[in-house]
PDB file of N, CA, C and O in Angstrom:
ATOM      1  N   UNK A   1       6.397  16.168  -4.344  1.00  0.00           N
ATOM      2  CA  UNK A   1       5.983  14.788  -4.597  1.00  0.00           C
ATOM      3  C   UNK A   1       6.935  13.808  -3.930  1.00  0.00           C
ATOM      4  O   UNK A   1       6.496  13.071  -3.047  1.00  0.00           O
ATOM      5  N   UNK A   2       7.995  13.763  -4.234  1.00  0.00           N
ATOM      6  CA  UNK A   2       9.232  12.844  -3.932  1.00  0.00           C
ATOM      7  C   UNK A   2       9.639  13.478  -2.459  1.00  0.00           C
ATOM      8  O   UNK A   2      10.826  13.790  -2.361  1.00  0.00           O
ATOM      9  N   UNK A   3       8.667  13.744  -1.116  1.00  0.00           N
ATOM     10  CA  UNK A   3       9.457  13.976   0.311  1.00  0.00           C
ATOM     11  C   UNK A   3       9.019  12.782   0.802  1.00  0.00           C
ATOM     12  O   UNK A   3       8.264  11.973   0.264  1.00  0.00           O
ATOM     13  N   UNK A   4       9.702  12.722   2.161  1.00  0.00           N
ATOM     14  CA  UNK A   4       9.696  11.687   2.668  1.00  0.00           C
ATOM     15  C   UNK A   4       7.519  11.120   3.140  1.00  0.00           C
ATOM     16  O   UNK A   4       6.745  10.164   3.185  1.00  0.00           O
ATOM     17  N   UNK A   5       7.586  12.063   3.275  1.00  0.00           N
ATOM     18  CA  UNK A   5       5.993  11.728   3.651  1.00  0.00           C
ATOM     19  C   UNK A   5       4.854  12.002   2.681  1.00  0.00           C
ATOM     20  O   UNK A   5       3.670  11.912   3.007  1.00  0.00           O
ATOM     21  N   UNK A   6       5.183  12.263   1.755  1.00  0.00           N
ATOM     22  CA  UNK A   6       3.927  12.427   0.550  1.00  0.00           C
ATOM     23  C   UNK A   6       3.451  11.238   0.375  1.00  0.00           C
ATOM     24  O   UNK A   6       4.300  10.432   0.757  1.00  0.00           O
ATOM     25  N   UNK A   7       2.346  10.620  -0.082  1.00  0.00           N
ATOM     26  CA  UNK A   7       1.388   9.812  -0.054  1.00  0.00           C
ATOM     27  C   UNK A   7       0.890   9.605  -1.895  1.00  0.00           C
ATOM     28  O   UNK A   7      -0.201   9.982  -2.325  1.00  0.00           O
ATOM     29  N   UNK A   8       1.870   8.997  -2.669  1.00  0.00           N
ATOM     30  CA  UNK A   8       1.874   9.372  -4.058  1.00  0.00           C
ATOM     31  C   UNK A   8       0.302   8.305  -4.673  1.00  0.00           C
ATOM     32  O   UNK A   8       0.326   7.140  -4.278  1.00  0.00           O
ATOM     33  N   UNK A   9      -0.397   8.537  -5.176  1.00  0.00           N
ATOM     34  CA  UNK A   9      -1.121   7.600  -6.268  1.00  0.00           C
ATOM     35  C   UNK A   9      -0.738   7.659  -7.272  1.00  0.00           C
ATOM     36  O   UNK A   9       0.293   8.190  -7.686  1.00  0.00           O
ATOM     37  N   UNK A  10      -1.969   6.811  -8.091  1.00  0.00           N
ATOM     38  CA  UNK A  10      -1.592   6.479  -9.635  1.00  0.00           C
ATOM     39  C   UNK A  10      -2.887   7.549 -10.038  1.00  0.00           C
ATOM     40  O   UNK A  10      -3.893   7.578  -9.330  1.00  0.00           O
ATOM     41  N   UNK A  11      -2.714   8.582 -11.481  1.00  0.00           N
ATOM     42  CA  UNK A  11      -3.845   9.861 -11.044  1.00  0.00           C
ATOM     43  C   UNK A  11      -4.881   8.793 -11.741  1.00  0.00           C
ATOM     44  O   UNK A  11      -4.618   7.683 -12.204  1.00  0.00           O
ATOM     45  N   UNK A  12      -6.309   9.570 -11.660  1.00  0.00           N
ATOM     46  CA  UNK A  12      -7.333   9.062 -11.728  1.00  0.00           C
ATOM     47  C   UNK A  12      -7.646   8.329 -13.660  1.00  0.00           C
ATOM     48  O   UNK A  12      -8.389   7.419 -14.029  1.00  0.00           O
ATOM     49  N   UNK A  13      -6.680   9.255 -14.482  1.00  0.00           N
ATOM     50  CA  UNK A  13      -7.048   8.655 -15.729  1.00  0.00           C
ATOM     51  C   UNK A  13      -6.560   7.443 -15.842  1.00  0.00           C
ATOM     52  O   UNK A  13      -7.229   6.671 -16.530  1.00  0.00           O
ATOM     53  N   UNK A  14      -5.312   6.931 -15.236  1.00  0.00           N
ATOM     54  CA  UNK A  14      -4.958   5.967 -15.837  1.00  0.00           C
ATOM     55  C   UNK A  14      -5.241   4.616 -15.123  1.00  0.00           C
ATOM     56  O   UNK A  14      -6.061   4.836 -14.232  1.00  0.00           O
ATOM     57  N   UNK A  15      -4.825   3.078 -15.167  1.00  0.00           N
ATOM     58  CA  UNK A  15      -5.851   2.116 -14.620  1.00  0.00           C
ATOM     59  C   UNK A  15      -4.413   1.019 -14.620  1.00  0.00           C
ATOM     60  O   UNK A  15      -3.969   0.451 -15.618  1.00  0.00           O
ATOM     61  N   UNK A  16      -3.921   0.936 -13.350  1.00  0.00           N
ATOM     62  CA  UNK A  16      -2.789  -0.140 -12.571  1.00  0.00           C
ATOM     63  C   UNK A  16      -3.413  -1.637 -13.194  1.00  0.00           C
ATOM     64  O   UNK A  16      -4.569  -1.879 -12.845  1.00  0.00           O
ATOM     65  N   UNK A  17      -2.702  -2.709 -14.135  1.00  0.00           N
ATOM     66  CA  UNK A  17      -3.123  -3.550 -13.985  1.00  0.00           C
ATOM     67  C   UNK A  17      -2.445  -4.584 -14.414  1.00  0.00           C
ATOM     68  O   UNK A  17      -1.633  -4.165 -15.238  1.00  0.00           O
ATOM     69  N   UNK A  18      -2.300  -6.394 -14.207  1.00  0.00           N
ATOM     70  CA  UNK A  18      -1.420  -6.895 -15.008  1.00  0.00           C
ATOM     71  C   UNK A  18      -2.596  -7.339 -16.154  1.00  0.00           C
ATOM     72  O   UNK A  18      -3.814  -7.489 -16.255  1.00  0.00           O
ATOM     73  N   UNK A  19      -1.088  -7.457 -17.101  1.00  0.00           N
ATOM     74  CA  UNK A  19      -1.962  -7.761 -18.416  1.00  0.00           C
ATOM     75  C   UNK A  19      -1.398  -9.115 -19.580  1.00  0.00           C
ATOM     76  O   UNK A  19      -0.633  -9.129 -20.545  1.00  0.00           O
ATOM     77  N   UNK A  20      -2.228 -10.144 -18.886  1.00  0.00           N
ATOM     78  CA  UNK A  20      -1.584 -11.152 -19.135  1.00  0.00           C
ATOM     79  C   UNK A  20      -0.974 -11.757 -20.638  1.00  0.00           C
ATOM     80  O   UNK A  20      -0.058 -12.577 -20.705  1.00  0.00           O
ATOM     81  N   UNK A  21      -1.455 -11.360 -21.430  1.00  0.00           N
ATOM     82  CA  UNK A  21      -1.124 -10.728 -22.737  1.00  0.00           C
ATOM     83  C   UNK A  21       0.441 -10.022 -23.010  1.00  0.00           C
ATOM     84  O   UNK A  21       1.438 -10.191 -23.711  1.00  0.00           O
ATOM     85  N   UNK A  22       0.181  -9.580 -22.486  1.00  0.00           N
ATOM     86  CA  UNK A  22       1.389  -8.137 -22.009  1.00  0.00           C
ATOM     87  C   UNK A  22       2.746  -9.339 -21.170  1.00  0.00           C
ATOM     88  O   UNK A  22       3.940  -9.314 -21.468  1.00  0.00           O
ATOM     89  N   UNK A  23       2.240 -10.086 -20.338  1.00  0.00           N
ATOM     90  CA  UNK A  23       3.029 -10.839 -19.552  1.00  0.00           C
ATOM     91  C   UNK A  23       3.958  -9.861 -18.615  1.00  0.00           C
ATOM     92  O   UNK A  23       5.187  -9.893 -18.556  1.00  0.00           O
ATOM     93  N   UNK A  24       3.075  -8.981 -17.896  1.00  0.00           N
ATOM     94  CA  UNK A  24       3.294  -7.485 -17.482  1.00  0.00           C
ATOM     95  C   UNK A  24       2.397  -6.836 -16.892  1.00  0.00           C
ATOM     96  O   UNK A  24       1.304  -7.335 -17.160  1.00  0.00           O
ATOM     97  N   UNK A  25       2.305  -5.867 -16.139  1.00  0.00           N
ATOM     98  CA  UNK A  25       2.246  -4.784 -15.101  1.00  0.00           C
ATOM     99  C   UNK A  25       1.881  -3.576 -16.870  1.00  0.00           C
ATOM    100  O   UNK A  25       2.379  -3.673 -17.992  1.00  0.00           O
ATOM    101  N   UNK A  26       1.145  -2.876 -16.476  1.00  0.00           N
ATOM    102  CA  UNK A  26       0.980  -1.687 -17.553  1.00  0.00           C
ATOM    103  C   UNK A  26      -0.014  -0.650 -16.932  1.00  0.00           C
ATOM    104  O   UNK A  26      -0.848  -1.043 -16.116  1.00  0.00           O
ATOM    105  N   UNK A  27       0.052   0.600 -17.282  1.00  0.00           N
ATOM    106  CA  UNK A  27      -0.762   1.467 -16.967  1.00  0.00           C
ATOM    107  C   UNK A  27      -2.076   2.005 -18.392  1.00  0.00           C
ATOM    108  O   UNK A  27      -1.940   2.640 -19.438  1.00  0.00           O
ATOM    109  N   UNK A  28      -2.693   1.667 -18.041  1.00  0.00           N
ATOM    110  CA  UNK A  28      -4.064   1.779 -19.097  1.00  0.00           C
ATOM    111  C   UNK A  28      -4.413   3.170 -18.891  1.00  0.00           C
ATOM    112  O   UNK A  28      -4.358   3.691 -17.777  1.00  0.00           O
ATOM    113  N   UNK A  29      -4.863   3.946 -20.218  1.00  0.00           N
ATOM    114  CA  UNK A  29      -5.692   5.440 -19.806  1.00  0.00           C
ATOM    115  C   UNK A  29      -6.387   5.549 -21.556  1.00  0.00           C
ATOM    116  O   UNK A  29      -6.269   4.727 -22.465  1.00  0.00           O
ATOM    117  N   UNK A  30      -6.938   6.565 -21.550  1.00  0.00           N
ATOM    118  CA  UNK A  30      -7.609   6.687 -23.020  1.00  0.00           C
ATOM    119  C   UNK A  30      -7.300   6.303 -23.943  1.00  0.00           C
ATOM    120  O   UNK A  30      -7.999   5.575 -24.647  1.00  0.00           O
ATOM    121  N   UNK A  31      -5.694   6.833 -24.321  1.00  0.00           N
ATOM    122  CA  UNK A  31      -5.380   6.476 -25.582  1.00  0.00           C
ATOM    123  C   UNK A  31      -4.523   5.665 -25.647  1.00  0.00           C
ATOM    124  O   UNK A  31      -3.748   5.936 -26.564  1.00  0.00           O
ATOM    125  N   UNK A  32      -4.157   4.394 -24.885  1.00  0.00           N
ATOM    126  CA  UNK A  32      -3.672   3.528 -24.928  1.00  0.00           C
ATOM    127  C   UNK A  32      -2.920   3.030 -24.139  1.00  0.00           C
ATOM    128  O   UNK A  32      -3.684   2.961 -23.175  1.00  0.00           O
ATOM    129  N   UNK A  33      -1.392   2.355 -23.574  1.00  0.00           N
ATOM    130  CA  UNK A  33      -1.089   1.893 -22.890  1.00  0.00           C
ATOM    131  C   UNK A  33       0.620   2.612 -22.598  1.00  0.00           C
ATOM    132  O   UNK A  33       1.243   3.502 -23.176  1.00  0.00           O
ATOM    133  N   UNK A  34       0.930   1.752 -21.465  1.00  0.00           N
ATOM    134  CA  UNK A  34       2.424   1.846 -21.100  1.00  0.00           C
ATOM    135  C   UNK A  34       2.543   0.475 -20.373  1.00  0.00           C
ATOM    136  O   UNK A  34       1.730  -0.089 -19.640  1.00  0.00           O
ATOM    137  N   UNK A  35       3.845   0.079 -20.803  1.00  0.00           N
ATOM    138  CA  UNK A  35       3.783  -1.565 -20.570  1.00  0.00           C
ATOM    139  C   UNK A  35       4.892  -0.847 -19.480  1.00  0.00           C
ATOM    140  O   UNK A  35       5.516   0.207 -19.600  1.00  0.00           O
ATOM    141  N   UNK A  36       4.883  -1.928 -18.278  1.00  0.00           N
ATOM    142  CA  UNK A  36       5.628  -0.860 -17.109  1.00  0.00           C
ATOM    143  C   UNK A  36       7.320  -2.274 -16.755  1.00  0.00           C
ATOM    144  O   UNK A  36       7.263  -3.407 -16.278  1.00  0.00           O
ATOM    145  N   UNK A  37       8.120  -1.760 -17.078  1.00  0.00           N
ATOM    146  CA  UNK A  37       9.375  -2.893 -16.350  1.00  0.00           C
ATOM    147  C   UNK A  37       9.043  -3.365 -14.588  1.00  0.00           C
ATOM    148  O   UNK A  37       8.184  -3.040 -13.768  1.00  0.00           O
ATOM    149  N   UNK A  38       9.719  -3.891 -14.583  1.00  0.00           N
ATOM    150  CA  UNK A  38       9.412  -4.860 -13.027  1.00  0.00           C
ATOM    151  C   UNK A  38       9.621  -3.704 -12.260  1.00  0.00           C
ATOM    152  O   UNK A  38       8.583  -3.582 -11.609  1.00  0.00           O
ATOM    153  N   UNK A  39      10.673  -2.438 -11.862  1.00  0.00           N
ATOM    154  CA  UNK A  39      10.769  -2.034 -10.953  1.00  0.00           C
ATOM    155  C   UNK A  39       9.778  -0.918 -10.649  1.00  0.00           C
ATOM    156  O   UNK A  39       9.454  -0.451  -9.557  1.00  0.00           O
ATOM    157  N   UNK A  40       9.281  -0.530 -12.163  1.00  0.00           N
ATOM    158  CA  UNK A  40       8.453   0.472 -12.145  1.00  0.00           C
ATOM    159  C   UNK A  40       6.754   0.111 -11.749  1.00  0.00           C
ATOM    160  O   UNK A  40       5.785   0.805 -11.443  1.00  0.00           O
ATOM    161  N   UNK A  41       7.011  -1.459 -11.953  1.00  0.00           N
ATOM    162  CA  UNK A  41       5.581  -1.736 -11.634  1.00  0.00           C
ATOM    163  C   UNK A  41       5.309  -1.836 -10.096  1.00  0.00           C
ATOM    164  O   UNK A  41       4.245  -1.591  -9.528  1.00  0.00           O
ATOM    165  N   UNK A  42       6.436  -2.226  -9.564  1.00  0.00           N
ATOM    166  CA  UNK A  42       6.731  -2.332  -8.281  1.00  0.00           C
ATOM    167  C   UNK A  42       6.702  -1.583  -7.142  1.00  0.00           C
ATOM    168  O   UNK A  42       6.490  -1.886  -5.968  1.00  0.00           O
ATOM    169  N   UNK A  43       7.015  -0.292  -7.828  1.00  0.00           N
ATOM    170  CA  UNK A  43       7.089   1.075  -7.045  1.00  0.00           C
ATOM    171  C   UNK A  43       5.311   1.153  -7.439  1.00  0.00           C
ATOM    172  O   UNK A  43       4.646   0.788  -6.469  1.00  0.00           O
ATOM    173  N   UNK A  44       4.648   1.465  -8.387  1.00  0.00           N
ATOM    174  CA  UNK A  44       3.335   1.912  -8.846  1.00  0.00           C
ATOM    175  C   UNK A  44       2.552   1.602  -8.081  1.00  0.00           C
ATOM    176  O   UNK A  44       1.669   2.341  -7.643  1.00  0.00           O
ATOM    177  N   UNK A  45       2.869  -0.359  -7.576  1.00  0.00           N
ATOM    178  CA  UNK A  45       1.834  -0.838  -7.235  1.00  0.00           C
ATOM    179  C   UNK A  45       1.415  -0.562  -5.676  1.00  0.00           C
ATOM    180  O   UNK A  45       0.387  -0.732  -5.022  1.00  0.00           O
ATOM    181  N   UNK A  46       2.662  -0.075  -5.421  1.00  0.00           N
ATOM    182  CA  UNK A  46       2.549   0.683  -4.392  1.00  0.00           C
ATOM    183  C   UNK A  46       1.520   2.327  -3.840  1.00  0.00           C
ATOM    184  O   UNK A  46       0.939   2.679  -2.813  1.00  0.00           O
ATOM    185  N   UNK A  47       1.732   2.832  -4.998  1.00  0.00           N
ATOM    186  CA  UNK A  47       1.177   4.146  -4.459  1.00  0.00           C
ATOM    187  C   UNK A  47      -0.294   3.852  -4.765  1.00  0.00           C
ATOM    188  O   UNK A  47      -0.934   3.688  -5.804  1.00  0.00           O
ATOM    189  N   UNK A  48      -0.561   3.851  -3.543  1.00  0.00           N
ATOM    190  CA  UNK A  48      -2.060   3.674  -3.524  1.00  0.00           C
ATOM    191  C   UNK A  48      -2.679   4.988  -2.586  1.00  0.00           C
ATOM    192  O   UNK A  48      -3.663   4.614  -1.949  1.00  0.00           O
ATOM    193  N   UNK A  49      -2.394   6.186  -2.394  1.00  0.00           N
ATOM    194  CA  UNK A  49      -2.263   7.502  -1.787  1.00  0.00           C
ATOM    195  C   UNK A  49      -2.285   7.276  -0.259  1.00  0.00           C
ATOM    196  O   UNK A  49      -2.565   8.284   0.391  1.00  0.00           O
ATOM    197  N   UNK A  50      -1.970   5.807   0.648  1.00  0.00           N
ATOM    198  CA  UNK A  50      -2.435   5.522   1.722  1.00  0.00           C
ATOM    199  C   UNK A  50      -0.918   5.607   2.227  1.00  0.00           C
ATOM    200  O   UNK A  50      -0.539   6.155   3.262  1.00  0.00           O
ATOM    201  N   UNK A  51      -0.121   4.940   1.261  1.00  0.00           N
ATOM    202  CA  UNK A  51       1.661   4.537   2.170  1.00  0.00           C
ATOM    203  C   UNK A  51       1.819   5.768   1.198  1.00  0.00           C
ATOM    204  O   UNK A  51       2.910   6.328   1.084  1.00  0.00           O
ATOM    205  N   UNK A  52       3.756   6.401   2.811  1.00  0.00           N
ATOM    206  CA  UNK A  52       3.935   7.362   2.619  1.00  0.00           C
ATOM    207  C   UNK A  52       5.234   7.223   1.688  1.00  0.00           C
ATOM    208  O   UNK A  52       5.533   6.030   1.633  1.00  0.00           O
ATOM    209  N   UNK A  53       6.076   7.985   0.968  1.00  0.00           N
ATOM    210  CA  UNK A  53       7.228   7.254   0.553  1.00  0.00           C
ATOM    211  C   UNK A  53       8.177   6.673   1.090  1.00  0.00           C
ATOM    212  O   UNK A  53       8.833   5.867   0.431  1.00  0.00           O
ATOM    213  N   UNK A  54       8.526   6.981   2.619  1.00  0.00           N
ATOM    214  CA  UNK A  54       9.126   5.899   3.457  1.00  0.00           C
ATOM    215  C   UNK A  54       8.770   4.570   3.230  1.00  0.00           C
ATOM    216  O   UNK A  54       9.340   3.528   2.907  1.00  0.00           O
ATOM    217  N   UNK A  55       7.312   5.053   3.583  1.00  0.00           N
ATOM    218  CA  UNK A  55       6.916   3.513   3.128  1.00  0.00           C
ATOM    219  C   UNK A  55       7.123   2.740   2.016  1.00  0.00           C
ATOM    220  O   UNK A  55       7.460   1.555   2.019  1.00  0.00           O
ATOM    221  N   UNK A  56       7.021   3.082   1.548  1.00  0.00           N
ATOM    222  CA  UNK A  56       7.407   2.631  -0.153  1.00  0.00           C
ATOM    223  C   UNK A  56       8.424   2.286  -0.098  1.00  0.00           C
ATOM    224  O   UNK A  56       8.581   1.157  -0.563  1.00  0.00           O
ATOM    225  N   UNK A  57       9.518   2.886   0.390  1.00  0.00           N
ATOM    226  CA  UNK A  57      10.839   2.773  -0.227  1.00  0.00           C
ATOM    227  C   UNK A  57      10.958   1.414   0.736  1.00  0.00           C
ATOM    228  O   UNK A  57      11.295   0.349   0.218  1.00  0.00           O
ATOM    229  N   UNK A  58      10.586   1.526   2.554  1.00  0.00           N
ATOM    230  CA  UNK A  58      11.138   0.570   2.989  1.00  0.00           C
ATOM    231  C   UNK A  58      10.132  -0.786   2.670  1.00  0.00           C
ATOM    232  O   UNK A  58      10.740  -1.841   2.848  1.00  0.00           O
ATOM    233  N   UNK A  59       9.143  -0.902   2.365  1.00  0.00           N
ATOM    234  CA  UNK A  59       8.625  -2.311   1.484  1.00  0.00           C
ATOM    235  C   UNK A  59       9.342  -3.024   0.825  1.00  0.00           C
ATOM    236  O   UNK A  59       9.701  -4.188   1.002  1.00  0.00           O
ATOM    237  N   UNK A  60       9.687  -1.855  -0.442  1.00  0.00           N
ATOM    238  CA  UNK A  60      11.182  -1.984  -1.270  1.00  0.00           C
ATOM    239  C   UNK A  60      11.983  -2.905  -0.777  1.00  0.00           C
ATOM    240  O   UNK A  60      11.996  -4.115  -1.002  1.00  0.00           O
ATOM    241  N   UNK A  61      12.739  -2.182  -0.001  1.00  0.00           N
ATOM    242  CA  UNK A  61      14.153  -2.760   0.490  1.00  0.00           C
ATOM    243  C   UNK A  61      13.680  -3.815   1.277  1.00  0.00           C
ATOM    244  O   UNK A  61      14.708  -4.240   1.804  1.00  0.00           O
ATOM    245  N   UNK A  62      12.878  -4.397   1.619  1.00  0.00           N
ATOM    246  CA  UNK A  62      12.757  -5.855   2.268  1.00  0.00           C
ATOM    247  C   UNK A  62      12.304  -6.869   1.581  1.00  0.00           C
ATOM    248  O   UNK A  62      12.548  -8.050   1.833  1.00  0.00           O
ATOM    249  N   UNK A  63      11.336  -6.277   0.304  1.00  0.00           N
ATOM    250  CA  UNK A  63      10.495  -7.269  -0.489  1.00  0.00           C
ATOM    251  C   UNK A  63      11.725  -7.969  -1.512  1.00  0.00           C
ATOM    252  O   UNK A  63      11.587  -9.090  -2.002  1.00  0.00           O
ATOM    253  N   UNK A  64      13.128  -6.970  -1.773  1.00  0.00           N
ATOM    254  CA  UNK A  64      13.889  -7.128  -2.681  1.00  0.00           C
ATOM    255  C   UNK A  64      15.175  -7.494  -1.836  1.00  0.00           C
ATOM    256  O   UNK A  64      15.904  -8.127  -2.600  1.00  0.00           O
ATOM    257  N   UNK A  65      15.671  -7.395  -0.813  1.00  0.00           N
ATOM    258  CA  UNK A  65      16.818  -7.550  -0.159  1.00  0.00           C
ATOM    259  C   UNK A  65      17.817  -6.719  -0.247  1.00  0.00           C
ATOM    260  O   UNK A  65      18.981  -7.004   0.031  1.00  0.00           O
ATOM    261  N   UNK A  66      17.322  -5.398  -0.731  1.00  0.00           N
ATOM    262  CA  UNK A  66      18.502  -4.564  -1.266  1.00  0.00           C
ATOM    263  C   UNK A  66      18.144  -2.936  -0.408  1.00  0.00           C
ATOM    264  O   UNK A  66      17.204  -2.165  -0.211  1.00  0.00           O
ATOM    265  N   UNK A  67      19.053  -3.033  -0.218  1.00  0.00           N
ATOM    266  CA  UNK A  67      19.216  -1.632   0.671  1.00  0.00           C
ATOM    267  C   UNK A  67      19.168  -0.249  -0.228  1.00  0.00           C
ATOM    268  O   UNK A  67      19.222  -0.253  -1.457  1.00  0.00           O
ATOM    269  N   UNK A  68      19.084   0.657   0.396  1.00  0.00           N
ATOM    270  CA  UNK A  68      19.457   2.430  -0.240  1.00  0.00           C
ATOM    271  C   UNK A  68      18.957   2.156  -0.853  1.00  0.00           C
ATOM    272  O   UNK A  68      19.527   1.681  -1.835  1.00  0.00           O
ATOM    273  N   UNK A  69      17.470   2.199  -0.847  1.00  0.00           N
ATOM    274  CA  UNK A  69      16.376   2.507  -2.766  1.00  0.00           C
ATOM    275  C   UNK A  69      15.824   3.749  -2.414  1.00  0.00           C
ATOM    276  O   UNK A  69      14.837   3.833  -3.145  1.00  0.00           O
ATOM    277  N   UNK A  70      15.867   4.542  -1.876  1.00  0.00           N
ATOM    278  CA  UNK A  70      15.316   5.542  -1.096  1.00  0.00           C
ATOM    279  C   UNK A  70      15.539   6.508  -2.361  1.00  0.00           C
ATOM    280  O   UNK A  70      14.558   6.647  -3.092  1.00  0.00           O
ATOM    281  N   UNK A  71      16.926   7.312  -2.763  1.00  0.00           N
ATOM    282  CA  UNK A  71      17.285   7.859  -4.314  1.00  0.00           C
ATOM    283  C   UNK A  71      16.505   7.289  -5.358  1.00  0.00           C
ATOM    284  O   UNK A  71      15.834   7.986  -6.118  1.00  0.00           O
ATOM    285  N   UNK A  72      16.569   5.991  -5.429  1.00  0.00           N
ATOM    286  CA  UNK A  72      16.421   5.684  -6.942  1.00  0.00           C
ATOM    287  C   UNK A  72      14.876   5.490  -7.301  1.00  0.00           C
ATOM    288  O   UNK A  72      14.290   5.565  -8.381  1.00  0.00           O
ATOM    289  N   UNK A  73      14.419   5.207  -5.977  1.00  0.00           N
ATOM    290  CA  UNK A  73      12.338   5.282  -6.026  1.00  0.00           C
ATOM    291  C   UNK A  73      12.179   6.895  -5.716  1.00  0.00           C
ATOM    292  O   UNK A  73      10.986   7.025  -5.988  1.00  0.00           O
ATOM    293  N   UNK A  74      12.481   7.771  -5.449  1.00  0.00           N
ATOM    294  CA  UNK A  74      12.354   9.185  -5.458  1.00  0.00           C
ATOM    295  C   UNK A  74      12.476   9.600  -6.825  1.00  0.00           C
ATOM    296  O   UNK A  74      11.697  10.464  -7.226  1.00  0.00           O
ATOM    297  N   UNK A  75      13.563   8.989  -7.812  1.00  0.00           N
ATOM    298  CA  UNK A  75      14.005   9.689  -9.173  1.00  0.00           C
ATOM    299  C   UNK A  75      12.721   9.277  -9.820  1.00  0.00           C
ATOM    300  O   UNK A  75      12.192   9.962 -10.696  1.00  0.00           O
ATOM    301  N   UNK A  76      12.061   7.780  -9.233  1.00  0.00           N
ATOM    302  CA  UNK A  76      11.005   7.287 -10.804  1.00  0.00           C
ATOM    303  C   UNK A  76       9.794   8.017  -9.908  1.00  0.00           C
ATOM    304  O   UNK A  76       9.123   8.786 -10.595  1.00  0.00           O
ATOM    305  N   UNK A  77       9.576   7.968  -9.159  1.00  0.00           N
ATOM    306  CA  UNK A  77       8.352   9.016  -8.472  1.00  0.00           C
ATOM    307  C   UNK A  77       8.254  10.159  -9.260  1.00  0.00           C
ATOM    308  O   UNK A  77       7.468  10.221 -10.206  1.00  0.00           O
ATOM    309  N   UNK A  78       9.042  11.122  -8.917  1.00  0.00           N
ATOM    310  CA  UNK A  78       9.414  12.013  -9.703  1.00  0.00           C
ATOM    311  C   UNK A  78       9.412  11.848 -11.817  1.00  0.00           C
ATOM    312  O   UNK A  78       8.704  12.503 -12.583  1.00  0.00           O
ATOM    313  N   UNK A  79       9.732  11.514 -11.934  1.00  0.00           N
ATOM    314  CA  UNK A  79       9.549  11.130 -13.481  1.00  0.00           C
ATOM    315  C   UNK A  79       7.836  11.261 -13.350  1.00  0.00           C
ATOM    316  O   UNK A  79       7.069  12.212 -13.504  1.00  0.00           O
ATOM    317  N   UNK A  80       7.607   9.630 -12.938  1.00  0.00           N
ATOM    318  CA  UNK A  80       6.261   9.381 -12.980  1.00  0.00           C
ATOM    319  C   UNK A  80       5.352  10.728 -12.753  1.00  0.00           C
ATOM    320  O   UNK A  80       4.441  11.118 -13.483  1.00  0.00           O
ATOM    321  N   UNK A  81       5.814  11.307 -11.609  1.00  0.00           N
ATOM    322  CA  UNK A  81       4.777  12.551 -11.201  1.00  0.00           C
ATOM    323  C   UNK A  81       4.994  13.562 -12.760  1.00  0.00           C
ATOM    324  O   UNK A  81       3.927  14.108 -13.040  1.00  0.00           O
ATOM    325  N   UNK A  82       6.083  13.878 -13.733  1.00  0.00           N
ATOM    326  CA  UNK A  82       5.884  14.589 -14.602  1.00  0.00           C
ATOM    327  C   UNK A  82       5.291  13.861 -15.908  1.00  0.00           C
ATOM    328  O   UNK A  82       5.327  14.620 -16.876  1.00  0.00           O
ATOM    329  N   UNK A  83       4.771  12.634 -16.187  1.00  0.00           N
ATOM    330  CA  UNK A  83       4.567  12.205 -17.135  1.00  0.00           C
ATOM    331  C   UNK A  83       2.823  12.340 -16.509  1.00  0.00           C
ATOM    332  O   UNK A  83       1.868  12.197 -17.273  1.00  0.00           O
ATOM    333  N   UNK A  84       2.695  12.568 -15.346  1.00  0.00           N
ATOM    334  CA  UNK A  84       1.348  12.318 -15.219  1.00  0.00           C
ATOM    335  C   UNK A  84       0.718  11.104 -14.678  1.00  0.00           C
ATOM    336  O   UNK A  84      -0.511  11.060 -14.608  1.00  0.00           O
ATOM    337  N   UNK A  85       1.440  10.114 -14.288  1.00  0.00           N
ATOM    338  CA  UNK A  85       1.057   8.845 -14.007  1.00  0.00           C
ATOM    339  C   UNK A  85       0.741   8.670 -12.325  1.00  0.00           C
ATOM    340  O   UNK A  85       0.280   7.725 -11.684  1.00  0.00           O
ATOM    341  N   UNK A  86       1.244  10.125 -11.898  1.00  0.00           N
ATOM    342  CA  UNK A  86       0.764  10.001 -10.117  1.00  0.00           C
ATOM    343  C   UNK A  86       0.249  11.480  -9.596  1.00  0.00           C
ATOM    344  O   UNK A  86       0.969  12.425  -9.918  1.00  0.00           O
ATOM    345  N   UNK A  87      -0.594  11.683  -9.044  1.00  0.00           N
ATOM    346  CA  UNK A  87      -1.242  12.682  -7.974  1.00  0.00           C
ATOM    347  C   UNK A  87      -0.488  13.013  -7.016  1.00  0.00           C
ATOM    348  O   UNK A  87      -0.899  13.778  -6.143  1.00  0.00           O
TER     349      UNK A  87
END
């Protein structure tokens, strides 16, 4: 999941969205929700299975001004991919 060229989504149960309520980014699926922090929504809103994780990461680092995210968007990829939240 987490190489340089994998192509991550969000898997098909759950539903990317902000929720103005929420005043937040959250991932929707059957039984309810996950309210997502800024960085995690950030990375999410990304995997759309089209950009590769290069890509991702370097969006990242320009949209934010901060260099070397390359580790730390691989670790929540990874998470994410075991909780189920990406393909």
């Amino acid at each position: 999941m987490t190489t340089r060229h994998a192509r991550p989504a969000v898997a098909t149960m759950f539903r990317l969205q902000f929720e103005p309520a929420q005043e937040s980014w959250v991932l929707l699926y059957p039984e309810g929700m996950v309210r997502l922090n800024t960085p995690a929504a950030e990375i999410l809103r990304r995997c759309d299975g089209c950009r590769s994780v290069d890509e991702i990461v370097t969006e990242l680092e320009l949209a934010f001004a901060q260099p070397a995210l390359h580790d730390d968007v691989c670790a929540f990829l990874a998470q994410a991919k075991q909780r189920g939240w990406l393909q």
